[in-house]
C-alpha positions as CSV (number, residue, x, y, z in Angstrom):
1,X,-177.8,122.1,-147.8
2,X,-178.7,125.5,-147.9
3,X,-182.9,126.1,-147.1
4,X,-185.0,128.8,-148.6
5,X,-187.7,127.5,-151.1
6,X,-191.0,127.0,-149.4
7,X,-192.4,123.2,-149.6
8,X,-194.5,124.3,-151.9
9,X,-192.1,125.6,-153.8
10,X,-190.1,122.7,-154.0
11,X,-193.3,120.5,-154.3
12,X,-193.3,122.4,-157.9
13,X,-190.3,121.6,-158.6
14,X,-190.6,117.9,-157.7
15,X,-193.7,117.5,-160.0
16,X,-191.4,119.3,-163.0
17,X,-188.6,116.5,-162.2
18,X,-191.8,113.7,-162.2
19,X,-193.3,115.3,-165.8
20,X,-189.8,115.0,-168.1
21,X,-190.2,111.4,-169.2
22,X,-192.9,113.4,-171.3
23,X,-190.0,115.1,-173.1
24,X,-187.9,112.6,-174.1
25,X,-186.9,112.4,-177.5
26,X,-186.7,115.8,-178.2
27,X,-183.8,117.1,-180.4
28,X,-180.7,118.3,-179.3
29,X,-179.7,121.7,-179.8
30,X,-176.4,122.5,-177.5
31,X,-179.0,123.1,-174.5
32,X,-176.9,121.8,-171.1
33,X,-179.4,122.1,-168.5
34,X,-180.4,118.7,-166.9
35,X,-183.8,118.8,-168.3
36,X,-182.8,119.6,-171.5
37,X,-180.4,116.8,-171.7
38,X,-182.5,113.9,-170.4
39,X,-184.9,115.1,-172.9
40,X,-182.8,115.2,-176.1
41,X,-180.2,112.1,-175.0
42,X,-181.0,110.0,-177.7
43,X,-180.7,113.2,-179.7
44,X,-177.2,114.0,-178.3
45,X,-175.9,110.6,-178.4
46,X,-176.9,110.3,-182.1
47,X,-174.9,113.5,-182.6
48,X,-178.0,115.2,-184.9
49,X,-176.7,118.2,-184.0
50,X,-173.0,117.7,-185.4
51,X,-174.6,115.8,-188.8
52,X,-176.9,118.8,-189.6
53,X,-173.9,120.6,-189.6
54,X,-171.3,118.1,-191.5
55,X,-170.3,119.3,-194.6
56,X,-167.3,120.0,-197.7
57,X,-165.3,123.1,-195.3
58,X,-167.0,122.4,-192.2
59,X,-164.6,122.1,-188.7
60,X,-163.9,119.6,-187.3
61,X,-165.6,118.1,-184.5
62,X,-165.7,115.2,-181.9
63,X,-168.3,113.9,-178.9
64,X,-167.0,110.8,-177.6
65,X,-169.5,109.2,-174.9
66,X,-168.5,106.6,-172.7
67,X,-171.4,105.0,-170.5
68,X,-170.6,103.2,-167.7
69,X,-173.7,102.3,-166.7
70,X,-176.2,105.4,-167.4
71,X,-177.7,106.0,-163.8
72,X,-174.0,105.8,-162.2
73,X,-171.6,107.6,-164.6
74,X,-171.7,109.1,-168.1
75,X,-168.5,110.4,-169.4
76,X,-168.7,112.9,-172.6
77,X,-166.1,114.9,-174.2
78,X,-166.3,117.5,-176.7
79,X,-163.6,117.9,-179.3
80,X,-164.0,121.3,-181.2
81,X,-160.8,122.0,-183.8
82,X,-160.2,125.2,-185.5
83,X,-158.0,127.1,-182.9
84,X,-155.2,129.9,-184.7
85,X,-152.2,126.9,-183.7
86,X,-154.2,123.9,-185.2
87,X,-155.3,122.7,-181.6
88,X,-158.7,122.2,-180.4
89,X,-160.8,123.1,-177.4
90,X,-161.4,120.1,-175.3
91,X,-164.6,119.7,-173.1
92,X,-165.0,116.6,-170.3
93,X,-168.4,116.3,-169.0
94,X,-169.2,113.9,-166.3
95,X,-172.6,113.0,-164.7
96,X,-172.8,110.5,-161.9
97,X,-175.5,109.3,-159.8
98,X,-177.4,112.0,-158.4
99,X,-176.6,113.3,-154.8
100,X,-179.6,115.1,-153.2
101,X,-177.3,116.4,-150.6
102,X,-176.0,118.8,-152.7
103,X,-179.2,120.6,-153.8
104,X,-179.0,124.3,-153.7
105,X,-181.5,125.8,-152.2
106,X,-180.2,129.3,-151.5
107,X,-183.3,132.0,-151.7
108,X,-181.3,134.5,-153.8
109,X,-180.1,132.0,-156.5
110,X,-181.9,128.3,-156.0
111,X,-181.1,125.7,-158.2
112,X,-182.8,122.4,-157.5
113,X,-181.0,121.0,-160.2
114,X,-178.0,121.0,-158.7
115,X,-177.8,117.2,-158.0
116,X,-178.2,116.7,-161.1
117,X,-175.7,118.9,-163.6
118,X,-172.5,118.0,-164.8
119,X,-169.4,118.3,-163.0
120,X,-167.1,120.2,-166.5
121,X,-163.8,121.2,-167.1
122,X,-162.1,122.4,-170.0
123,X,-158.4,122.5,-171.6
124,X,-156.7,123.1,-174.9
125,X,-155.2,120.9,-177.5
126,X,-151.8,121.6,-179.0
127,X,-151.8,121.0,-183.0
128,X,-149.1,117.6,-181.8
129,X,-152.1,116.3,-179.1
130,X,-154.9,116.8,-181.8
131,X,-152.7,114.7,-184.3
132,X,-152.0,111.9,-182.1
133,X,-155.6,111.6,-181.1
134,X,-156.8,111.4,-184.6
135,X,-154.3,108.2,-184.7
136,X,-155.6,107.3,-181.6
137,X,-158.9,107.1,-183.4
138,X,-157.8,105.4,-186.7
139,X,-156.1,102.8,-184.2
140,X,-159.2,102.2,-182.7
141,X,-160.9,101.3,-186.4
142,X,-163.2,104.9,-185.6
143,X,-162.9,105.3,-189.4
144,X,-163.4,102.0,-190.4
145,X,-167.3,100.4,-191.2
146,X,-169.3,101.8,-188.8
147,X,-171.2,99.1,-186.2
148,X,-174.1,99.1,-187.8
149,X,-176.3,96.9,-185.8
150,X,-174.7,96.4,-182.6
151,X,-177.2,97.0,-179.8
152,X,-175.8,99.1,-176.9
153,X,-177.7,98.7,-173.5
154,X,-177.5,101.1,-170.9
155,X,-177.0,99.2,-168.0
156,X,-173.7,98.7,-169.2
157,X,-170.3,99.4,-170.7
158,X,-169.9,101.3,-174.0
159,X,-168.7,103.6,-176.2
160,X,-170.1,105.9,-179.0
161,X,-167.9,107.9,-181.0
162,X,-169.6,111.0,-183.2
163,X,-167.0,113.3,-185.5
164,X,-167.6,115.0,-188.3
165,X,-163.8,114.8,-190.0
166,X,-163.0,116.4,-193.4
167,X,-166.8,117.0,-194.3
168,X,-167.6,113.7,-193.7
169,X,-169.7,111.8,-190.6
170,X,-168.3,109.1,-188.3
171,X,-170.4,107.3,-186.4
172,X,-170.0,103.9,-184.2
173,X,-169.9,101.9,-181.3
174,X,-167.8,99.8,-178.9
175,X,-169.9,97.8,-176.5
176,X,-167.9,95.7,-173.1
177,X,-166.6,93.1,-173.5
178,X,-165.6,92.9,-177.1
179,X,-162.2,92.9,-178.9
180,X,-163.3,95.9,-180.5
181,X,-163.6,97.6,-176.9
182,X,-160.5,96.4,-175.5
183,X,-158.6,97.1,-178.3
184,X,-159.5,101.1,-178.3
185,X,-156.4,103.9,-178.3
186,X,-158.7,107.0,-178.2
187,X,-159.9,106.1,-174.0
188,X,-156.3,107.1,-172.3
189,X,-155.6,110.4,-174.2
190,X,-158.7,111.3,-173.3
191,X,-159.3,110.7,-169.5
192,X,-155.5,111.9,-169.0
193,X,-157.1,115.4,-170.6
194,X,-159.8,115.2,-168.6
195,X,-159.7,117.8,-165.8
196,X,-163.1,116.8,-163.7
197,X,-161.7,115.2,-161.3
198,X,-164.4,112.6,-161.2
199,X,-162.6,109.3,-160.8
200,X,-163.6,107.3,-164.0
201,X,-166.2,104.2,-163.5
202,X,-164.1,100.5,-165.1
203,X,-166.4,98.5,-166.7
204,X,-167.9,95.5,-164.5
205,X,-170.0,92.7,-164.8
206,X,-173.4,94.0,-163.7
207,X,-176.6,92.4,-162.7
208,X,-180.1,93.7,-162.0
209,X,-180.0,92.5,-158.7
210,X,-177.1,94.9,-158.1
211,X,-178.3,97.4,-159.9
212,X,-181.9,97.6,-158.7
213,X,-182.0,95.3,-156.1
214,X,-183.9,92.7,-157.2
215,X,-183.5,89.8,-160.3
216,X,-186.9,91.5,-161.9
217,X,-187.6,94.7,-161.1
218,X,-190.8,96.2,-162.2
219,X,-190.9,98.5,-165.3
220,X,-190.8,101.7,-163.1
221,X,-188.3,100.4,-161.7
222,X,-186.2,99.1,-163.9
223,X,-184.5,102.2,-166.2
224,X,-182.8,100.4,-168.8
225,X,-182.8,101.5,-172.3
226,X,-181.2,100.0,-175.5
227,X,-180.4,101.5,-178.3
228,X,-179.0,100.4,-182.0
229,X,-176.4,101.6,-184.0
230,X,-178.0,102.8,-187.5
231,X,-176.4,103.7,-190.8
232,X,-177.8,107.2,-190.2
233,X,-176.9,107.4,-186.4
234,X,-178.7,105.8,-183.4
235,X,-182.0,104.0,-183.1
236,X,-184.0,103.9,-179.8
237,X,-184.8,100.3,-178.8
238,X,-187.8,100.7,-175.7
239,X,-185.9,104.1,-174.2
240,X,-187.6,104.3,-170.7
241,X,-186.9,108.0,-170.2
């Protein structure tokens, strides 16, 4: 780890970290900075962003998010068609647990928020790869009713799936275990694209006492959040952000 920032310096910092549970809940608007994203996560996973912009002649677009447990790994790819071949430009983004030995602390350029950003990689889809994916999604029943209803708890395993295809707005969920879940086509195309090198989490049986330590953590400690899949998008059920 590189030194440079005075401690008061990084006290600063450290009280900014402390303050962003004041932001949550903010809308989503392509920002990628840590901050910014645990701010507007409810935001992004309810795909506001893509829905403002659905309409007749619009491109079409994907965000796939697979959370395996939100404070160890959080999977999200990006699916943008429109390129001259009839591909698209796919984007893997991967956030783990932070790691506070790589905070970068170097005078000239410090970024305390290293720990905390997404590892990203990018590639391009060939017309023949975007067409199998969208089979990949009808298989999985993406265009089907959406979930409306099912609750989605971050602690563990699931899938939300965001498009806007032909003009019109997909939206649902998979959570683990379900036969809906294990029965999904659109998972292996995508981690076989996916360039990050970031090893993907399985889904488990979890506990709190695993996760935290203890069968009842306190509610500081404790950073669980549910949310609900709505016939507009997503519905926050006691985020602890």
């Amino acid at each position: 780890m590189r030194t440079g920032l005075t401690k008061t310096r990084w006290n600063k910092w450290l009280i900014f970290l402390v303050a962003i549970p004041a932001l949550a809940g903010c809308q989503y608007t392509g920002a990628d900075h840590p901050v910014a994203r645990k701010a507007s996560w409810l935001s992004y996973l309810s795909a506001d962003d893509i829905r403002a912009g659905c309409r007749a002649g619009a491109p079409e677009r994907w965000r796939l998010v697979y959370n395996a447990v939100y404070q160890e790994q959080v999977r999200a790819y990006e699916i943008e068609a429109g390129a001259p071949d009839g591909g698209a430009r796919l984007t893997a983004k991967v956030n783990t647990t932070a790691n506070l030995a790589n905070v970068d602390i170097d005078p000239a350029h410090p970024d305390p928020f290293s720990p905390w950003r997404d590892k990203v990689a990018r590639t391009d889809l060939r017309a023949q790869d975007l067409a199998a994916f969208r089979t990949a999604l009808k298989d999985s029943g993406v265009f089907g009713p959406a979930a409306v209803g099912l609750e989605l708890d971050s602690d563990g395993f699931y899938w939300i799936v965001a498009g806007c295809s032909e003009g019109r707005m997909v939206f649902t969920g998979y959570e683990w275990p379900s036969p809906a879940f294990l029965g999904l086509r659109f998972d292996k195309p995508l981690f076989a694209w996916d360039f990050t090198g970031v090893a993907v989490n399985p889904p488990r049986k979890t506990s709190k006492f695993e996760l935290y330590g203890k069968t009842q953590p306190s509610p500081g400690e404790d950073r669980a959040f549910r949310v609900r899949i709505g016939e507009g998008g997503l519905w926050s059920l006691g985020s602890r952000f």
